[in-house]
C-alpha positions as CSV (number, residue, x, y, z in Angstrom):
1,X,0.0,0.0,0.0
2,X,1.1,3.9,-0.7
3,X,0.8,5.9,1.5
4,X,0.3,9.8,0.2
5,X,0.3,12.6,2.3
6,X,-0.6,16.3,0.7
7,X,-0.3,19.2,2.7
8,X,-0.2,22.7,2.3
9,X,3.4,23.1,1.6
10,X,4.6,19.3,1.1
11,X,3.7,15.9,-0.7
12,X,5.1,12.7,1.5
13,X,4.6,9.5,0.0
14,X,5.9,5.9,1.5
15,X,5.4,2.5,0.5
16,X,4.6,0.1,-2.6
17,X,1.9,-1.0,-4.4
18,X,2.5,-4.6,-3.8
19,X,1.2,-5.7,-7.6
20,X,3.9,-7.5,-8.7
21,X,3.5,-9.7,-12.3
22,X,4.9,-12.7,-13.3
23,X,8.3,-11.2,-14.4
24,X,9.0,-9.2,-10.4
25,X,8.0,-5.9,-12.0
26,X,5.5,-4.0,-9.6
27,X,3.6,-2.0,-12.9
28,X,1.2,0.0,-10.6
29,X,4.8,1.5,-8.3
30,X,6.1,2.2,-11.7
31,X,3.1,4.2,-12.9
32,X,3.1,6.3,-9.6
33,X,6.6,6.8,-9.7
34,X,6.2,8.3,-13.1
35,X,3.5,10.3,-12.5
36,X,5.3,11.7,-9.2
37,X,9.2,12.2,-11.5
38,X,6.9,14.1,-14.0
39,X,5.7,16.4,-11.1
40,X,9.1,17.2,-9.5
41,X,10.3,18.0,-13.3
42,X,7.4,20.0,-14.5
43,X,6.9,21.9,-11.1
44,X,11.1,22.5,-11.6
45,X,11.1,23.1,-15.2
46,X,7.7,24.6,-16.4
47,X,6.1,26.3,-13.8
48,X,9.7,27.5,-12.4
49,X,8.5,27.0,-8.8
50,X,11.3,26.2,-6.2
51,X,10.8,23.1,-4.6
52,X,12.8,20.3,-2.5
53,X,12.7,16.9,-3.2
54,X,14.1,13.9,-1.8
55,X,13.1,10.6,-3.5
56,X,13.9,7.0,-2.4
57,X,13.0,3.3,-2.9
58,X,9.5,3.7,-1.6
59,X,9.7,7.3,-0.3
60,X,9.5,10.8,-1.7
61,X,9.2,13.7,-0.4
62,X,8.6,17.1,-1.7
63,X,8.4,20.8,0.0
64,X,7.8,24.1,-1.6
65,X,6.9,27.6,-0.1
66,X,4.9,29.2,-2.2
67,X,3.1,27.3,-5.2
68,X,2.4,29.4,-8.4
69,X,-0.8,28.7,-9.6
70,X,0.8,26.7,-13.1
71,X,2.3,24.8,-10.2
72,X,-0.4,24.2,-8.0
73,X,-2.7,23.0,-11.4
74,X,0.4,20.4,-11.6
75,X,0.0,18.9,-8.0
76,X,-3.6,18.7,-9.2
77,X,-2.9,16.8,-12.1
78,X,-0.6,14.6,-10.6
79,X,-3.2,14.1,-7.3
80,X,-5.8,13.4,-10.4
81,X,-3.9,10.4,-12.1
82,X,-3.6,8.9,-8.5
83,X,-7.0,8.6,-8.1
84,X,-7.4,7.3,-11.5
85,X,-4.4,4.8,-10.6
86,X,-6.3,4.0,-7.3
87,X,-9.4,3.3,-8.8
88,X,-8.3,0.5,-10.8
89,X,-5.7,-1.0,-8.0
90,X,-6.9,0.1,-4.8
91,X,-3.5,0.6,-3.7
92,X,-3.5,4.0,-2.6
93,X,-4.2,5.4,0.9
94,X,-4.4,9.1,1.1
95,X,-4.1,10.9,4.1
């Protein structure tokens, strides 16, 4: 299970999915990883918002001060996909 915290100032997620297929390859972890390397880069490279981000196996963590509002339609877009992502799985628990 993921865990995904969303704050005013910071996103904190922990765990795995725990959908692994035949081959070892948790499909579902990789989908939310993407979706969460997307955010750090497009909140860092399109919406120029200054952010901190520390990003481990089964942990990231990202701060900001003050979100622009390109950057805060971005966290919305990202929250939007986990939903979608949860839907299907059931592998998210947001906080």
């Amino acid at each position: 299970m993921i865990q995904v915290s969303v704050r005013e100032n910071s996103i904190e997620m922990h765990g795995h999915a725990g959908h692994m297929d035949l081959s070892g390859v948790d499909r579902v972890c990789s989908a939310v990883s993407a979706l969460t390397c997307a955010l750090i880069n497009a909140l860092t490279d399109l919406s120029g918002d200054r952010i901190r981000a520390d990003t481990g196996s089964g942990m990231t963590v990202i701060e900001w001060e003050d979100l622009t509002d390109g950057g805060k339609l971005l966290v919305d877009a990202w929250f939007l996909g986990l939903v979608d992502i949860d839907r299907e799985y059931n592998c998210i628990e947001f906080q």
